[in-house]
matplotlib code that plots the C-alpha trace (Angstrom):
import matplotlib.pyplot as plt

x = [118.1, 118.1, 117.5, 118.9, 117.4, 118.1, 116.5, 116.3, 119.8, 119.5, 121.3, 121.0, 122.4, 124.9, 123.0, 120.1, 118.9, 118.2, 116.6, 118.2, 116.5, 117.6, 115.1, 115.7, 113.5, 111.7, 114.0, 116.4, 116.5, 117.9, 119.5, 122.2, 124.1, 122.4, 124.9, 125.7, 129.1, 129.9, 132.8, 133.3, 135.4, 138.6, 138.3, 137.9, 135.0, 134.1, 131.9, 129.6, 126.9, 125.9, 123.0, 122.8, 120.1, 119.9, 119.9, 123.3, 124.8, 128.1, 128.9, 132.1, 133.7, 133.1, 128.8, 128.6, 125.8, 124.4, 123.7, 121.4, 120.4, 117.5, 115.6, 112.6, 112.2, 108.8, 109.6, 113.2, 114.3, 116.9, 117.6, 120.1, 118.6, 121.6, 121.3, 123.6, 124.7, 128.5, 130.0, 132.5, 129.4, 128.8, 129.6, 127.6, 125.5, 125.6, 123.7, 124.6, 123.0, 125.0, 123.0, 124.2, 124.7, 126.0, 126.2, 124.6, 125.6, 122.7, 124.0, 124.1, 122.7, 124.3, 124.1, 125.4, 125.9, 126.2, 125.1]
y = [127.7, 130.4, 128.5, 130.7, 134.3, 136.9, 139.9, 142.2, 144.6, 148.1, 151.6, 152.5, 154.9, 153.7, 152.1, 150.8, 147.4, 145.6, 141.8, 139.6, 136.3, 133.5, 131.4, 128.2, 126.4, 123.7, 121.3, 122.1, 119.1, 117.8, 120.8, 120.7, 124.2, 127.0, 130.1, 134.2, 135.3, 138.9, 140.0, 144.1, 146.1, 144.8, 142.4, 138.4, 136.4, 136.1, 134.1, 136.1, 133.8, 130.0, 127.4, 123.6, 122.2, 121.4, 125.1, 125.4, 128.8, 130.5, 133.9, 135.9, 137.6, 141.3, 140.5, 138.8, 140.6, 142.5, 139.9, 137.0, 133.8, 131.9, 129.5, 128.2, 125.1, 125.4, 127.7, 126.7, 129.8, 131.5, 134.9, 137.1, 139.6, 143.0, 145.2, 148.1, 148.3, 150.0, 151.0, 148.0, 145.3, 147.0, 144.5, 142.1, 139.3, 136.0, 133.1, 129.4, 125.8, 123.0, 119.8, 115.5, 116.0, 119.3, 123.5, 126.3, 129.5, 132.7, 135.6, 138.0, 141.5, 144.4, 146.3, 149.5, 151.6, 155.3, 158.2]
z = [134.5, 137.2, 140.6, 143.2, 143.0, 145.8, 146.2, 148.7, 148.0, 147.8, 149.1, 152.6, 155.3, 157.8, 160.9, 158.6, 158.1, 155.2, 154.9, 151.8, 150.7, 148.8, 147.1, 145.7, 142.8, 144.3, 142.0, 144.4, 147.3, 150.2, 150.8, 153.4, 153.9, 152.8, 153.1, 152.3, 150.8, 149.6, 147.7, 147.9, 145.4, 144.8, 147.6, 147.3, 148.0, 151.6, 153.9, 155.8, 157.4, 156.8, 158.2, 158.5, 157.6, 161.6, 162.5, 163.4, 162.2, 161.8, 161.0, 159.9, 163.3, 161.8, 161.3, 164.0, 166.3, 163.5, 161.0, 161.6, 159.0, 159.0, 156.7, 155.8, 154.6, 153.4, 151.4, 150.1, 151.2, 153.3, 154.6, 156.1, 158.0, 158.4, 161.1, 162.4, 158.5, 158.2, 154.9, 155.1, 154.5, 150.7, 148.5, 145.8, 148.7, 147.1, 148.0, 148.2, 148.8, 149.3, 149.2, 148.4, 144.3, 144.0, 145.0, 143.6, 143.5, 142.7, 140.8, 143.5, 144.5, 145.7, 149.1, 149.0, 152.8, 152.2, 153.6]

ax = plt.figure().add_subplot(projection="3d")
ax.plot(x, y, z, "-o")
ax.set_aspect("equal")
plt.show()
């Protein structure tokens, strides 16, 4: 029932780069707005980065420059490549699609930033 797995989390130093992805089952169509959110330790849910299925992206003000999404459609995937990495972007990464008959959420996985 799993149809939105990310991978790519891990533990890395301050100024390092890490590369998430999102992939969607194939049952998954006509997907409009694929997107990240991350929620940190005793923080709320945030938006950090999303893409229209035209290419038009928007990022949070504090990733913006370091962070970049991209999809590929191909592949029903999406990714969120994180450069210049700080302490304040640990938190569990979530992905979500939007598309015409519903969202999906994936269950998450955890960037941690420490030296």
């Amino acid at each position: 029932q799993v149809q939105l797995v990310e991978s790519g989390g891990g533990l890395v130093q301050p100024g390092g780069s890490l590369r998430l992805s999102c992939a969607a089952s194939r049952s998954i169509f006509s997907i409009n707005r694929m997107g990240w959110y991350r929620q940190a330790p005793g923080k709320q849910r945030e938006l950090v980065a999303t893409i229209t299925s035209g290419g038009s992206t928007n990022y949070a003000d504090s990733v913006k420059g370091r962070f970049i999404i991209s999809r590929d459609n191909a592949k029903n995937t999406a990714y969120l490549q994180m450069n210049s990495l700080k302490p304040g972007d640990t938190a569990v990464y979530y992905c979500n699609v939007e598309t015409f008959v519903g969202d999906y959420w994936g269950k998450g996985t955890l960037v941690t930033v420490s030296a």
